[in-house]
C-alpha positions as CSV (number, residue, x, y, z in Angstrom):
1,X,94.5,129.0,109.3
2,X,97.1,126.2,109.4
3,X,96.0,123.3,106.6
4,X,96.2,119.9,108.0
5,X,98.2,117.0,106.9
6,X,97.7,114.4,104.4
7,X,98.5,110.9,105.8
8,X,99.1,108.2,103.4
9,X,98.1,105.0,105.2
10,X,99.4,101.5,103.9
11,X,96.4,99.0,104.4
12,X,97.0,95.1,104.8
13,X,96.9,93.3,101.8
14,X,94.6,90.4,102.6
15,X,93.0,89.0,106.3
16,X,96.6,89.5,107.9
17,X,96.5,90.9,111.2
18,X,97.3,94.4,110.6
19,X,99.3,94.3,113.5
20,X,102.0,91.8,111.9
21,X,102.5,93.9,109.1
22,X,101.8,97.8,110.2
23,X,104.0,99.5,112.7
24,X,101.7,100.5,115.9
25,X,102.5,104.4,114.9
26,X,100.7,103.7,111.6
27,X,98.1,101.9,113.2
28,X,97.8,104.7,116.1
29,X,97.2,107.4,113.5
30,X,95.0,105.5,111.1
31,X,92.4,104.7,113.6
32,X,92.6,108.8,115.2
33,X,91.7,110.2,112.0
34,X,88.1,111.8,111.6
35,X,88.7,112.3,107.4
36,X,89.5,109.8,105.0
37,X,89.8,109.7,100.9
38,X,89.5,106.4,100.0
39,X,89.5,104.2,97.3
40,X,86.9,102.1,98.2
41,X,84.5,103.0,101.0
42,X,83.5,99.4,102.1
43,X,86.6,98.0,102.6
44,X,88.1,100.7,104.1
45,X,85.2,100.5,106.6
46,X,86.3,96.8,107.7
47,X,89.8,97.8,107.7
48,X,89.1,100.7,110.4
49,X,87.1,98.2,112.2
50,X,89.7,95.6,111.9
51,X,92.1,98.7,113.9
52,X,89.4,99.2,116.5
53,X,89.3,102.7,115.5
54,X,88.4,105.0,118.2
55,X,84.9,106.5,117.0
56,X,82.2,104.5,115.6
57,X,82.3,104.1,112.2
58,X,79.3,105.5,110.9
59,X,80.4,108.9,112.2
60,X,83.8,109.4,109.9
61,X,83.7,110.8,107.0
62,X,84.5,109.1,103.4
63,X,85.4,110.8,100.2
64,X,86.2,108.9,97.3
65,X,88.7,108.3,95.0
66,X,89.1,106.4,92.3
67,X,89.9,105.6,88.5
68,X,86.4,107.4,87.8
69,X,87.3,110.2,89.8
70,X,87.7,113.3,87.3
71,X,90.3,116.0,87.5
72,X,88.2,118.5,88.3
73,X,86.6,116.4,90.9
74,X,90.2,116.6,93.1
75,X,90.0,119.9,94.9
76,X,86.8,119.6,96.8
77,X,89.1,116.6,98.3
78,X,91.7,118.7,100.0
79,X,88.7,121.2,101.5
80,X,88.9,118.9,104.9
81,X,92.9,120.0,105.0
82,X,92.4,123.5,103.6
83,X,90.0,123.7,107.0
84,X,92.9,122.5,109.3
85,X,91.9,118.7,109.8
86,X,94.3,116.2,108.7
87,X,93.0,113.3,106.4
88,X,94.3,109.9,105.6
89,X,94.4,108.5,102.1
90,X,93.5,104.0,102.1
91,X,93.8,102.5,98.8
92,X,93.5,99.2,97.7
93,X,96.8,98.5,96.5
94,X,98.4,98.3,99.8
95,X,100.5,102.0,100.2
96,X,98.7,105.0,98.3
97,X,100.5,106.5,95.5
98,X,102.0,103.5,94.2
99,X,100.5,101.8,91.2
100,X,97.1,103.8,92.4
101,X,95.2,107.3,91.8
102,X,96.0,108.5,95.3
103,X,99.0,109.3,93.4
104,X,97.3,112.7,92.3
105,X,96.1,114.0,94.9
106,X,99.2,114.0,96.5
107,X,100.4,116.0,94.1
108,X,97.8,118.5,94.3
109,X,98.4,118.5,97.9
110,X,102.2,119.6,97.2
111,X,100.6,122.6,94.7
112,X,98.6,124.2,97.8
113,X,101.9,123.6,100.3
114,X,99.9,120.9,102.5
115,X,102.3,118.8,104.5
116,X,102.3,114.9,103.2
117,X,103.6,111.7,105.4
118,X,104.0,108.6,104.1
119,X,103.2,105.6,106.9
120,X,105.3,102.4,106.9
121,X,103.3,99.2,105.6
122,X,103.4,96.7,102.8
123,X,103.8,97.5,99.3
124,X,103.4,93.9,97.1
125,X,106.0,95.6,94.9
126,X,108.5,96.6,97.1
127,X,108.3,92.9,98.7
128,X,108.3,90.9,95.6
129,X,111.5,92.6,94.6
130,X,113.2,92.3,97.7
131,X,112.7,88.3,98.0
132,X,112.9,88.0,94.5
133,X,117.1,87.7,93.9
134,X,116.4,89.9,90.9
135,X,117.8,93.2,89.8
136,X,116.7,95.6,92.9
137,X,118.8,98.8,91.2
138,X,117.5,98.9,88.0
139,X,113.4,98.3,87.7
140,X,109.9,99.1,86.3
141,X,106.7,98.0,86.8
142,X,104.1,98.3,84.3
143,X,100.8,98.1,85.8
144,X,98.7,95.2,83.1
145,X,100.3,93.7,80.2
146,X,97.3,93.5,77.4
147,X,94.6,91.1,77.7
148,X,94.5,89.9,73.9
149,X,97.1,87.0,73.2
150,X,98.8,88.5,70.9
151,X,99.4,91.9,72.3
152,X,100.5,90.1,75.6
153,X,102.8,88.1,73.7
154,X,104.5,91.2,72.3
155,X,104.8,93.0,75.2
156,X,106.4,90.5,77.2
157,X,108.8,90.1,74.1
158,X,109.5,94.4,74.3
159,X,109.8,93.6,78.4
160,X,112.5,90.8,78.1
161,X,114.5,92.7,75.3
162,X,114.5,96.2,77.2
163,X,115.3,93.9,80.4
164,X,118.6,92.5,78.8
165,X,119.1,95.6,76.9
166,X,119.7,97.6,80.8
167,X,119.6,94.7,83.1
168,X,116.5,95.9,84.7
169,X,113.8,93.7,86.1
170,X,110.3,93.8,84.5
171,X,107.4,93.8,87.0
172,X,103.4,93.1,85.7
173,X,100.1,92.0,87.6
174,X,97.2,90.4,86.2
175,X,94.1,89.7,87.1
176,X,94.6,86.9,89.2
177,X,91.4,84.5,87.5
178,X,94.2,85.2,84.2
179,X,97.0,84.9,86.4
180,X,97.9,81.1,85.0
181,X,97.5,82.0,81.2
182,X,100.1,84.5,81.9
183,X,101.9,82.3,83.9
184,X,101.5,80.2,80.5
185,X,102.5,82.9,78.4
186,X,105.5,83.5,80.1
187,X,107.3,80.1,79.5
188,X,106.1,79.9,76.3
189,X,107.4,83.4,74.9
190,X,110.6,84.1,77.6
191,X,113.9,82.9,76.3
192,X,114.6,79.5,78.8
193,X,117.5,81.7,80.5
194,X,115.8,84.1,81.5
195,X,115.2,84.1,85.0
196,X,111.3,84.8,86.3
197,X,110.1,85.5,89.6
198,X,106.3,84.7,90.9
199,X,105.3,86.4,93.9
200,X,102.1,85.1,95.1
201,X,99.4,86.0,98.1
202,X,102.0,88.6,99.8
203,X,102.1,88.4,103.8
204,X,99.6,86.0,103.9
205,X,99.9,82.8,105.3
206,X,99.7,80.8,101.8
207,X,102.3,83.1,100.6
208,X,104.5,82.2,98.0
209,X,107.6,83.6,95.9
210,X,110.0,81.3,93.7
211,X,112.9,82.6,91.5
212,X,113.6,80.3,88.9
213,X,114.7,80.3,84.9
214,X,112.3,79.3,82.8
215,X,113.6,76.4,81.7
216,X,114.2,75.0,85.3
217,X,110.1,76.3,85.6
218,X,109.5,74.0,82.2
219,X,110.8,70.6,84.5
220,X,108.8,71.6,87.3
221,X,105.8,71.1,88.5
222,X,104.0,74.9,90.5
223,X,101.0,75.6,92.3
224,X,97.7,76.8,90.9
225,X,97.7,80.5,90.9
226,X,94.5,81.0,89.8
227,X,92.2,83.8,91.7
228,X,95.2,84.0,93.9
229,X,97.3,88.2,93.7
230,X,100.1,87.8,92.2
231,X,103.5,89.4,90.7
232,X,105.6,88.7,88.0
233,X,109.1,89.7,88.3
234,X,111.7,88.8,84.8
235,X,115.0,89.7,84.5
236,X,116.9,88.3,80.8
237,X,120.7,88.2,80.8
238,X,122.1,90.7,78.7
């Protein structure tokens, strides 16, 4: 028997309508699925509500996946596919695979020759380097800086040294109720030309991304970005 495919569907990334951000094909097959792995059930319930899918909710079928979900716990995952039905794959960080655990199945999906198709939709990373005027050739992002001052504090030193060492741009979330002590911590440890990017509430309509040094962010005066996603984008000179 033929295995189905694994679809990786790109989710929106607050209460935009999905149809200003997600091409109609991704929409089309997200909402014709019957199988899904997802990261988290409940809001991956509203978002196939949100696409009007074409069954009644309550009759797919969920699977999780998540940080908690064990290695050994990945195989009974693909048994949908094995059986010939295709399955879609909704995380919470906007595309699967990127930044997210989604990222392993897919591989285990390549080890029993299933066929894998990335959908078109917003990755915050992807569109925080594209509007930020930094480096878009040479780049890394690295997840959460530490949560303990002085930790952070020497990360963000390692982050702008290796950035002026290669002339790549440094990308980092936080939580965003910490977002404005890193914000903080930022100014206070960057050198005043280096040049730092916040990309804030992504394809929403409060969104908000500013490329600035940080001594020109010093004289100015920024918006609250507490409990609000955001990115932070550096890039030293070398």
């Amino acid at each position: 028997m033929a295995t189905g495919t694994l679809y990786l569907i790109p989710c929106t990334l607050g209460d935009t309508p999905a149809e200003l951000v997600l091409p109609q094909h991704a929409i089309d097959i997200a909402r014709a699925l019957q199988h899904y792995v997802v990261e988290q059930p409940r809001t991956a319930r509203q978002f196939l509500s949100a696409l009007k899918h074409e069954r009644a909710i309550n009759t797919l079928d969920f699977a999780t996946l998540n940080e908690h979900t064990k290695a050994s716990e990945l195989p009974a995952l693909l048994a949908p596919l094995l059986a010939g039905n295709d399955v879609g794959v909704i995380s919470e960080a906007g595309c699967p695979g990127i930044a997210d655990p989604g990222a392993e199945l897919v591989n285990l999906a390549h080890q029993k020759n299933i066929r894998v198709i990335p959908l078109v939709g917003p990755s915050s990373i992807l569109l925080a380097l594209m509007a930020s005027g930094l480096n878009g050739q040479r780049f890394a992002f690295h997840g959460y800086l530490p949560i303990a001052d002085t930790d952070r504090n020497s990360a963000i030193a390692a982050l702008e040294a290796e950035s002026a060492r290669h002339g790549q741009t440094q990308m980092f979330i936080e939580t965003p109720y910490r977002n404005d002590r890193m914000f903080a911590a930022l100014l206070a440890q960057c050198r005043p030309t280096t040049r730092l990017c916040v990309a804030t509430d992504l394809t929403l309509v409060t969104e908000e991304i500013r490329t600035f040094s940080i001594a020109e962010w010093k004289r100015m005066t920024h918006s609250d970005l507490k409990k609000r996603p955001s990115l932070f984008l550096l890039l030293a000179d070398r």
